[in-house]
N, C-alpha and C positions, 0 to 999 in steps of 0.2 A: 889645147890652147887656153891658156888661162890670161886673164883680165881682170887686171886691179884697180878699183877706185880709188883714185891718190888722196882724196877729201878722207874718206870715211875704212880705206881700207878693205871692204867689200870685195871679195873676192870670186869668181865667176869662174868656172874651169868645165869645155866644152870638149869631147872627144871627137877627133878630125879621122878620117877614114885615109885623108892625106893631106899633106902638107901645103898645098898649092895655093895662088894667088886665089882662084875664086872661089876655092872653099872657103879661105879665113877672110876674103871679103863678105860672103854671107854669111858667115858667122857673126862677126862685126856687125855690121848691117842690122842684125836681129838685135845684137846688145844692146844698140845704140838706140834702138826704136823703145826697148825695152827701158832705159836706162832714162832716155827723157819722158818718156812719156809717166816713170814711177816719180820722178825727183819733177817735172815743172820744167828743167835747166840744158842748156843745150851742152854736150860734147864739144869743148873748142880743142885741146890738147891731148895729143898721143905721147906717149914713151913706148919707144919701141926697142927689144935686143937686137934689131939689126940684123934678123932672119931673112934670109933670100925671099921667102913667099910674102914681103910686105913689097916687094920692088916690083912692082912692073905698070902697063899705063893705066889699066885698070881702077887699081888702086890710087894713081897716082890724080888722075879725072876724077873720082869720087872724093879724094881727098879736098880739090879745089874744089868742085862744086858746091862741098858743106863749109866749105872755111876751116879745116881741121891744120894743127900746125905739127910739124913732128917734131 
């Protein structure tokens, strides 16, 4: 799974054992902790390819509850 910073281009690339909704939500999850807590700045916007494992309600709950926009 790889994850691009659109600001600075920073590139992240994580090895998944599988492709599943909650593996690459805790994947995510980790970036994202990682990501603000390095830069001060919160996560508002995803680009996503439109992979089946970013769809389900999981994802979709967590998405609302940070304010994340896709």
């Amino acid at each position: 799974m790889m994850m691009i910073d659109g600001f600075s281009s920073y590139r992240t690339i994580t090895f998944l054992p599988a492709k599943s909704a909650d593996i690459t939500l805790k994947v995510f999850k980790s970036y994202q902790t990682e990501a603000e807590h390095q830069t001060g700045k919160r996560i508002r916007q995803l680009r996503l390819d439109m992979g089946q494992e970013w769809f389900n309600t999981a994802w979709e709950q967590y998405r609302k509850d940070q304010g994340l926009v896709f």
